[in-house]
C-alpha positions as CSV (number, residue, x, y, z in Angstrom):
1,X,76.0,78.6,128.8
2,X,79.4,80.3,128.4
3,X,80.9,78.4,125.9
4,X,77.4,79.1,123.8
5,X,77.7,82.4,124.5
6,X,81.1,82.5,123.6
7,X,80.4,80.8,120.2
8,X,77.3,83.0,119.5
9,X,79.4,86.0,119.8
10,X,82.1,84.5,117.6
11,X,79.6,83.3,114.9
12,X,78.0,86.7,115.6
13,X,81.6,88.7,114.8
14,X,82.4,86.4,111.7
15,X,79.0,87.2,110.2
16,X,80.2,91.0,110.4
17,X,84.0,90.5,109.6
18,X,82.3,88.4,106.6
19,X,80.2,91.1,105.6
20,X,80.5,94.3,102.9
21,X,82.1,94.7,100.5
22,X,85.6,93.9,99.8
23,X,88.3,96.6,100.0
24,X,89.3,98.2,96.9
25,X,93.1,98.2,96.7
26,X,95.9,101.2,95.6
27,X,95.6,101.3,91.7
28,X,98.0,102.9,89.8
29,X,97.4,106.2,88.1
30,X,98.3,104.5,84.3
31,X,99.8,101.6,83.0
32,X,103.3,101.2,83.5
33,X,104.6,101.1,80.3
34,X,103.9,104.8,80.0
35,X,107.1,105.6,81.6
36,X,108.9,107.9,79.7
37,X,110.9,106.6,76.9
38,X,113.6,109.0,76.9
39,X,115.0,110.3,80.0
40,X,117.1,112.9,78.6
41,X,119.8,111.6,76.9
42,X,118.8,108.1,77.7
43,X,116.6,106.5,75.0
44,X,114.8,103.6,76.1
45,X,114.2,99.9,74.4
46,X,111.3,98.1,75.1
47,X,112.7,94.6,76.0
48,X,110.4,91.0,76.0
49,X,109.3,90.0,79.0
50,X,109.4,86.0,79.6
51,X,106.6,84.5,80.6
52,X,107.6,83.4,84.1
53,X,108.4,87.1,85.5
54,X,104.6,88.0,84.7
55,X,103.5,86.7,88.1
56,X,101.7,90.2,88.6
57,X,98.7,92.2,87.2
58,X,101.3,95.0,85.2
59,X,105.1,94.6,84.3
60,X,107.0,96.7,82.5
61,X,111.2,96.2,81.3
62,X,112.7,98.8,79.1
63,X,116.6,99.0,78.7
64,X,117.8,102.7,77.9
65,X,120.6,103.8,76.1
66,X,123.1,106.5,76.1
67,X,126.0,106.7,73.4
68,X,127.2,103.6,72.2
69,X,127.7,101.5,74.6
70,X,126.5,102.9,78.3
71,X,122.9,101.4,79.3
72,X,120.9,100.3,82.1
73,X,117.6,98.1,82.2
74,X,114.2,99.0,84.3
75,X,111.9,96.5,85.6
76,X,108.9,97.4,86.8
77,X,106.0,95.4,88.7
78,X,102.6,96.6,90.1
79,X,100.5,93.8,92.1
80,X,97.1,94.6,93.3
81,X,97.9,92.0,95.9
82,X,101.7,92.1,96.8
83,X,102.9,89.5,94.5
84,X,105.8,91.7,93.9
85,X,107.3,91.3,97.5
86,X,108.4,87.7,97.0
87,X,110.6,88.2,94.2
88,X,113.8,90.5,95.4
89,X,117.3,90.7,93.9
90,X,118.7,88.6,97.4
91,X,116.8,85.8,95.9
92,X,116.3,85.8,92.1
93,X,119.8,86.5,91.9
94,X,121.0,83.7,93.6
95,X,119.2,81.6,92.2
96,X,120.1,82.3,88.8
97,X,124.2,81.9,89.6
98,X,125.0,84.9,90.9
99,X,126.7,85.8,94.0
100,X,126.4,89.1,96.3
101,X,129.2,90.9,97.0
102,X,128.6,92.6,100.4
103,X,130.7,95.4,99.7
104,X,128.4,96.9,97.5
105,X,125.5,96.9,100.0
106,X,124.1,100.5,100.4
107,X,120.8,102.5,101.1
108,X,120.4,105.5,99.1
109,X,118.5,107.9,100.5
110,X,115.6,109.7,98.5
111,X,114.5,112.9,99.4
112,X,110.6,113.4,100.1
113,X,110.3,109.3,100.5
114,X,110.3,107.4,103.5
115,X,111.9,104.1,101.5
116,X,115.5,104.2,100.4
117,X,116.6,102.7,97.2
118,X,118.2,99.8,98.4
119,X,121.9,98.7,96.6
120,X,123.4,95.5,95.7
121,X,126.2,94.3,94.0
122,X,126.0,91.1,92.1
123,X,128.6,88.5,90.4
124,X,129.2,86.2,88.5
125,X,132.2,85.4,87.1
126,X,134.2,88.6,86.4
127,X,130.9,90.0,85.5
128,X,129.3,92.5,87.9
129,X,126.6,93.9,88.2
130,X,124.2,97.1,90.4
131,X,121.4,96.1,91.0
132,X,118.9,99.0,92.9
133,X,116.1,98.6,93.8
134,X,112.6,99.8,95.7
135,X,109.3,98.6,96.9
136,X,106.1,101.1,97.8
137,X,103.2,99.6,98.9
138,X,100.5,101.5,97.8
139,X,97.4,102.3,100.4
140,X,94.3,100.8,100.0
141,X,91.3,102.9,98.7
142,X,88.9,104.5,101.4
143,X,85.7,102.2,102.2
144,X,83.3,104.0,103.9
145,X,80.8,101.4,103.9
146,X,82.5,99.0,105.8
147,X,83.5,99.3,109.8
148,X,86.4,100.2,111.6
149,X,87.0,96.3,112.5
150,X,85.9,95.2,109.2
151,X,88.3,96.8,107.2
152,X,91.3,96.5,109.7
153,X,90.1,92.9,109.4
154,X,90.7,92.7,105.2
155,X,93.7,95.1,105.6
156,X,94.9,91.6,107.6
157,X,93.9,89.5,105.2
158,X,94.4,90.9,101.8
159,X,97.5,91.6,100.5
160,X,98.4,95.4,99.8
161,X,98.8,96.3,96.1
162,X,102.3,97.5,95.5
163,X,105.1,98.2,92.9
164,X,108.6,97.0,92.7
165,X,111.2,99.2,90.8
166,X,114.3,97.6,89.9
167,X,117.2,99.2,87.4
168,X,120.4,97.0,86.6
169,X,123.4,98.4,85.5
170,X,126.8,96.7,84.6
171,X,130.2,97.5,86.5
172,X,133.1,97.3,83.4
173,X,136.4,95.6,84.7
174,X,139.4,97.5,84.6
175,X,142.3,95.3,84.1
176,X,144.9,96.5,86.9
């Protein structure tokens, strides 16, 4: 009798979990490509974006330019899901040759966010690299359909939208 009761309950709190509609996730405000293109003396590049990077639902990679030969490259990725967490610099760095130098670890503080910028330093070769970059997860939109337990329940479950920022910029060797 307690082990039905027990599953009756269960079945009875699965039905519920189960039911409603699903959760709407953090959307962006506009696509990401409508970043500005100039940010003032910087003029920005729209580069190509290769077909394995577009593992999420809007990317954006612009490289701006100042003078002739000072410029820095802007990724962007927004995933309705979180498909943006899994790909940071400590690992898609590595694996494409390059090695952290731990030197040029740092957390930059921004003022009026709770996330810092996070900083690395990359080489390979003589070639260096900064790498800085920052992950938001956006909050899900307000259900007020669904209970208390039911949407705790998909917050579990689902995957929170978020966006990944990521600008690279090149260290020039000095020969000593």
């Amino acid at each position: 009798a307690v082990v039905g009761l027990g599953l009756t309950v269960q079945g009875l709190l699965w039905a519920h979990l189960k039911s409603g509609p699903k959760i709407v996730p953090g959307a962006l405000s506009g696509p990401l490509d409508s970043f500005p293109r100039e940010l003032g003396d910087w003029i920005g590049e729209d580069q190509p974006i290769e077909d394995e990077l577009r593992y999420a639902d809007d990317h954006f990679k612009r490289r701006y330019i100042k003078g002739q030969q000072a410029f820095v490259d802007l990724w962007m990725v927004y995933s309705a899901v979180g498909e943006d967490t899994i790909h940071n610099p400590e690992i898609c760095f590595s694996v494409n040759g390059f090695a952290e130098d731990p030197a040029g670890r740092e957390q930059i503080k921004v003022e009026g966010h709770k996330s810092a910028i996070q900083q690395f330093l990359f080489t390979q070769g003589q070639y260096r690299q900064y790498v800085y970059y920052w992950h938001y997860s956006i909050p899900f939109e307000d259900s007020p359909e669904l209970s208390t337990i039911q949407r705790e329940y998909q917050k579990i479950r689902n995957g929170r939208a978020s966006i990944t920022l990521q600008a690279y910029a090149p260290v020039q060797l000095r020969d000593e």
